[in-house]
N, C-alpha and C positions, 0 to 999 in steps of 0.2 A: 408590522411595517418592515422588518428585515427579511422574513421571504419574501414579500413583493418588493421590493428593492434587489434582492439576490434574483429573481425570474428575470427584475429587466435588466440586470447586467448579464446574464444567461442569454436572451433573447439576443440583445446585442451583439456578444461573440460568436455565435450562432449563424447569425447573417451578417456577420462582417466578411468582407474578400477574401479569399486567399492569399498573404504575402507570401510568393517564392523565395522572397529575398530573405526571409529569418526560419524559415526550413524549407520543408515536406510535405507531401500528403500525410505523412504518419505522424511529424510532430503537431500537424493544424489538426486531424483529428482528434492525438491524443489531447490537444489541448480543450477543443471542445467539448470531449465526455468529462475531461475532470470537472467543470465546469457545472455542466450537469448533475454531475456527483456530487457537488461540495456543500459544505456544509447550509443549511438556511433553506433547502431544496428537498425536505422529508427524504431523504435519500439515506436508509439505513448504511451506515457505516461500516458495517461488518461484513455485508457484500458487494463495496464498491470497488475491493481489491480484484472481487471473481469478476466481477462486468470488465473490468482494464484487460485484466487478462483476455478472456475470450477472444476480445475487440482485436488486440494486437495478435493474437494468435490468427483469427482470422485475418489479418493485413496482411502478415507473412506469407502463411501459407498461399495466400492468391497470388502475391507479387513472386514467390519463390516457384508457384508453377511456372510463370512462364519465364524466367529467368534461374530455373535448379541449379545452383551454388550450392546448396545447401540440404541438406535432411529435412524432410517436413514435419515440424511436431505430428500431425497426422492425418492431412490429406494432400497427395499432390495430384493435382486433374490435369489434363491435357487440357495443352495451351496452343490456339492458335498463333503461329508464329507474328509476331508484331503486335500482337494487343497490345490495348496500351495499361502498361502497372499501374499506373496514376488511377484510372478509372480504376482499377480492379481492387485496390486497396480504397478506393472512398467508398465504394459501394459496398466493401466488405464492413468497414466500421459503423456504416448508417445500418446497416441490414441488423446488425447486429444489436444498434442502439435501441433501433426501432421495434424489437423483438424485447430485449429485457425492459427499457425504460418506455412501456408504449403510452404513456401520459403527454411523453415531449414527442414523439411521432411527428408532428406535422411541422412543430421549427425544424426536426434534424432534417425530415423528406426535403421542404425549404432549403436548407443547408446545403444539402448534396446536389439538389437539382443546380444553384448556384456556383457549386462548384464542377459541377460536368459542363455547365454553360460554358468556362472558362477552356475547355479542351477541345482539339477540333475534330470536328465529327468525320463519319465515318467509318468502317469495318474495325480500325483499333481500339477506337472506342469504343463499339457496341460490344467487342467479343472480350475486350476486359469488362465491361459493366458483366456479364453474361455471367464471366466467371466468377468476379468476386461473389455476386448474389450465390452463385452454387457452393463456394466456397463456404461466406459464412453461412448457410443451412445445413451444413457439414459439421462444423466446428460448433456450432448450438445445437443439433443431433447429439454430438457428443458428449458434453455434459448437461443433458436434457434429466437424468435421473441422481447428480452427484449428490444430491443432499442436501443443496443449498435453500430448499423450500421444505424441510422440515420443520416438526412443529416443535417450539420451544417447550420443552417436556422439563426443566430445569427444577427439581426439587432443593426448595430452599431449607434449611438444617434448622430447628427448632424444636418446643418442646410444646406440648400437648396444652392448648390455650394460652399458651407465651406470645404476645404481639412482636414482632419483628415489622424491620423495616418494607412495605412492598413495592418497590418499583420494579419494573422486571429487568431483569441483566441483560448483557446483552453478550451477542457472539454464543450462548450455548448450542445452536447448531451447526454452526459453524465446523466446532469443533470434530464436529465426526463427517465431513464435508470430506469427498475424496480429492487426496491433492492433484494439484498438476503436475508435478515433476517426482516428489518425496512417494516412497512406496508405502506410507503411511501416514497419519497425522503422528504420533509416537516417534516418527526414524529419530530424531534428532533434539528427543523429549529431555531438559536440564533435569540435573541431579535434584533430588528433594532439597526443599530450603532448607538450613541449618537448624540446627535445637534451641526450642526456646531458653533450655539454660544454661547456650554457648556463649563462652564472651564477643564470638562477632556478634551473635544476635543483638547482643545489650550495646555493642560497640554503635551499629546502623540504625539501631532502633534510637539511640540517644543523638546520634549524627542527625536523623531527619525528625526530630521532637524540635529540635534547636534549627535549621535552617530551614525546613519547610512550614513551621509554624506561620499561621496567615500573617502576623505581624511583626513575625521576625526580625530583632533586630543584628543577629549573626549575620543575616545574608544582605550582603551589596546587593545598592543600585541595578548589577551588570547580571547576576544571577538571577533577581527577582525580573526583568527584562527576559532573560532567557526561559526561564519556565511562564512564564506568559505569552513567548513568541511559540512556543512548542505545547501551548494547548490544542494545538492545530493538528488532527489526527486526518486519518486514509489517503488517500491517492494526490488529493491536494498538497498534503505534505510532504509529499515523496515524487511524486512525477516530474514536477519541475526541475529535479537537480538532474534527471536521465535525461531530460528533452534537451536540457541546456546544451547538454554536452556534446548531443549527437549535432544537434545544430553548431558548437564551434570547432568538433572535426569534420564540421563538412561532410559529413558521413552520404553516400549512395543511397537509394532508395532501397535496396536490399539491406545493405548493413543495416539499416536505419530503423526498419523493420523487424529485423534481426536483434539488433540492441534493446529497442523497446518490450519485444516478444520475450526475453529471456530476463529483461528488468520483469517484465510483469508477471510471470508467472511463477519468480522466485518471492515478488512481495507476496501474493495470494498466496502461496504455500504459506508463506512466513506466518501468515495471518491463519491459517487451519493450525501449523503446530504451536502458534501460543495459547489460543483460543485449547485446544486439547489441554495444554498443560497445566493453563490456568485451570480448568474446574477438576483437573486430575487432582491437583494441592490442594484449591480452594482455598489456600493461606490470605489472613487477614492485613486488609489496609492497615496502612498507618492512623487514620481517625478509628481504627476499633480496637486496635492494638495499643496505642495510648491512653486512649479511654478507660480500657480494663488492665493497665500495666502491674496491676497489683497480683492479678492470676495467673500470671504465665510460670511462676516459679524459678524467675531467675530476680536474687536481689540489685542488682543494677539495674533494674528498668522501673523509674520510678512513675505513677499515674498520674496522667496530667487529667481532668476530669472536664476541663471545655476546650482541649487541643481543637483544634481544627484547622487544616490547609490550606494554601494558598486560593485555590479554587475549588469547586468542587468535584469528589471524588467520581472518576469514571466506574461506570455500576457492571463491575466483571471482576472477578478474583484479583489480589496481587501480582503472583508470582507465576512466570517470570515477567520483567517491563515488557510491555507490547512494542512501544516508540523502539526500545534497545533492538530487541528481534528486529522492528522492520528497517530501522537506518545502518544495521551491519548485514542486512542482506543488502539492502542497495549497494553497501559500500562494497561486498563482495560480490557480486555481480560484475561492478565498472572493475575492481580489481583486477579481474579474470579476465576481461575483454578488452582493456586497457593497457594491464600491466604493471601497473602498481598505485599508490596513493595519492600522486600528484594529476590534478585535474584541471583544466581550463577554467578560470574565475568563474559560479555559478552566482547568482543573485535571487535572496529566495525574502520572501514574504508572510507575513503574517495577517489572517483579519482581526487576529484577538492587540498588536500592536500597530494601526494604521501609520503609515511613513516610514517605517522601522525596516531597514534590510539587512541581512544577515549574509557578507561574501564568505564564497570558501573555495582555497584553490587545493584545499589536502582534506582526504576523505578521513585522516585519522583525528584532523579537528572536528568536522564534521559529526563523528559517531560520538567524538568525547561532548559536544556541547548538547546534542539529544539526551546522550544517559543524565549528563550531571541535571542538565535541565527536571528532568523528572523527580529526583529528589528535593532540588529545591519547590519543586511544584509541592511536595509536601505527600507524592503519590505513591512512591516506588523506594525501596531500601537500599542501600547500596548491592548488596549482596545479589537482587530481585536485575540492577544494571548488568551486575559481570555475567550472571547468567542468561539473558536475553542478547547480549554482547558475544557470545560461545556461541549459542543455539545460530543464529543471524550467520555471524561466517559460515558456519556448516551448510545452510543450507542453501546461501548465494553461491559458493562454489559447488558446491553437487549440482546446482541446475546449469550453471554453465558447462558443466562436463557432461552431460548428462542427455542433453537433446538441443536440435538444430544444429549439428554438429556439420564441420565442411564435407559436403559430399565427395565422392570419389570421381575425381577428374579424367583419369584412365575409360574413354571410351572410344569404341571401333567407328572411326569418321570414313 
């Protein structure tokens, strides 16, 4: 009953109008593929960061052909002069949809055809539709062999007729997935976690025994609220604070594109180097780690033997938080391109709390109420935050410095 209820809220936004009036072509697409992506919609979660990306890498680069401001991540085609971006950027993001997600094919074709109705015809329109299409076939050429369709080779650690748990994990190909931006999955790999018979270990290990416990009575009302609104993982939990933004500085259809492009391919990296890290450690949840507290060799961590978490445990190694890496790359990202912390009131949502909105006008609440959320989830250690918290700036800023950079203005007129 929940994915057909998610297809026809899907279907819906899908073929709803275009409102100019609350962006873009690039926020009404982005908003439509998350949508698609999100959760209730068999939409693996561990490649719906690379599909964002592409989409808005393709947007760019079409709308940045015929208006060059800027560097092109890595295709710039000649532009008939006056096409029109609008066209070239929708047809870059359907082309694209339509290629990786081709089950929804015929809503998004719908979609776009609906949305080129809205432009008036013509040579600007047909030589931007013309381009965006070449555009994203370019841009899906490109990472046509990354990795992202390898096979889950994942050997799980056991002993010779020992039952172990089987669900398969998730994200282990990811991890060796070549990034978009980072010159490796590894650039900006966190230090190993600490020693099991260090006193932080026993410090965080006993921190989230007591507040992420399912029935915790350490943890408030406002905390248990917060790791229930941030069970909400990928693109869905993260797009909407970028889209917000560019929609209330009014941002141009290049910046616009621009900002999306460099949000998106800093989360996707984000998500190759946790996915690398986590199976690099393979350090153990908090429900296993609890469980067996009597083995780890350190006497402060006493075994709780029916601990268990607030929800249930995400099936991919600990360390380091995933949530921390991807909401201190977004927060560095707007950092860089912004300028500093403070942000236009964003209003973001949860399906795990219907009604429930969560405002934020400063990105360093933002990344604090992500990390702490995790521990109270009962998922992630403290230690498992500050390192996914490190990893995340590093690698939001490297991608803003890094590509789509302002072109060079200096040319013979």
């Amino acid at each position: 009953m929940l994915v057909r209820r998610e297809w026809m809220l899907l279907a819906l936004l899908l073929t709803a109008p275009m409102a100019a009036a609350t962006g873009n072509v690039v926020t009404d697409w982005d908003e439509k593929a998350v949508a698609i992506l999100q959760p209730g919609t068999a939409r693996p979660p561990e490649t719906a960061f690379r599909t964002m990306a592409i989409l808005h890498l393709a947007m760019f680069d079409a709308v940045n052909s015929i208006e060059p401001r800027y560097k092109p991540y890595k295709i710039r085609l000649p532009a008939t002069p006056g096409a029109s971006k609008e066209a070239a950027a929708a047809v870059a993001a359907g082309a694209v949809l339509v290629k990786l997600i081709p089950d929804v094919a015929a809503d998004v074709q719908s979609a776009l055809t609906s949305y080129l109705a809205s432009l008036p015809d013509g040579e600007a329109k047909a030589n931007g539709m013309r381009l965006g299409q070449e555009v994203a076939a370019n841009t899906l050429a490109a990472r046509e062999k990354d990795g992202a369709s390898a096979a889950d080779a994942y050997r799980p650690r056991t002993k010779p007729g020992v039952y172990i748990p089987t669900p398969l994990t998730v994200g282990w190909p990811i991890a060796n997935m070549t990034p978009f931006v980072l010159t490796s999955p590894s650039q900006f790999r966190a230090k190993p976690p600490p020693s099991l018979k260090s006193a932080e270990w026993a410090r965080d290990y006993n921190e989230i025994k007591e507040v992420g416990e399912k029935n915790s009575t350490k943890r408030t009302a406002r905390q248990t609220e917060d790791a229930r609104f941030w069970l909400l993982v990928g693109p869905r939990a993260y797009n909407p604070l970028a889209r917000q933004i560019v929609i209330a500085k009014n941002m141009d259809l290049l910046d616009s594109a621009r900002f999306m492009g460099l949000y998106s391919v800093a989360q996707a990296d984000g998500a190759i180097a946790f996915f690398e890290a986590k199976y690099k450690y393979e350090f153990w949840r908090p429900l296993t780690a609890i469980r067996n507290g009597d083995i780890d060799g350190n006497p402060a961590t006493e075994r709780e033997a029916s601990w268990q978490p607030l929800d249930a445990t995400p099936m991919h190694p600990e360390y380091p938080c995933a949530h921390c890496v991807q909401s201190s790359t977004a927060a560095a990202v707007i950092q860089g391109l912004l300028g500093g912390d403070e942000i236009p009131e964003v209003a973001l949502t949860s399906p795990f709390l219907p009604g429930v909105t969560h405002r934020f006008t400063n990105l360093r609440a933002f990344t604090d109420e992500v990390a702490n959320a995790r521990i109270y989830a009962g998922f992630h250690y403290r230690f498992s935050t500050i390192a996914g918290r490190e990893m995340g700036q590093k690698i939001g800023a490297y991608a803003v410095k890094s590509v789509m950079q302002p072109a060079q203005t200096a040319m013979a007129r």
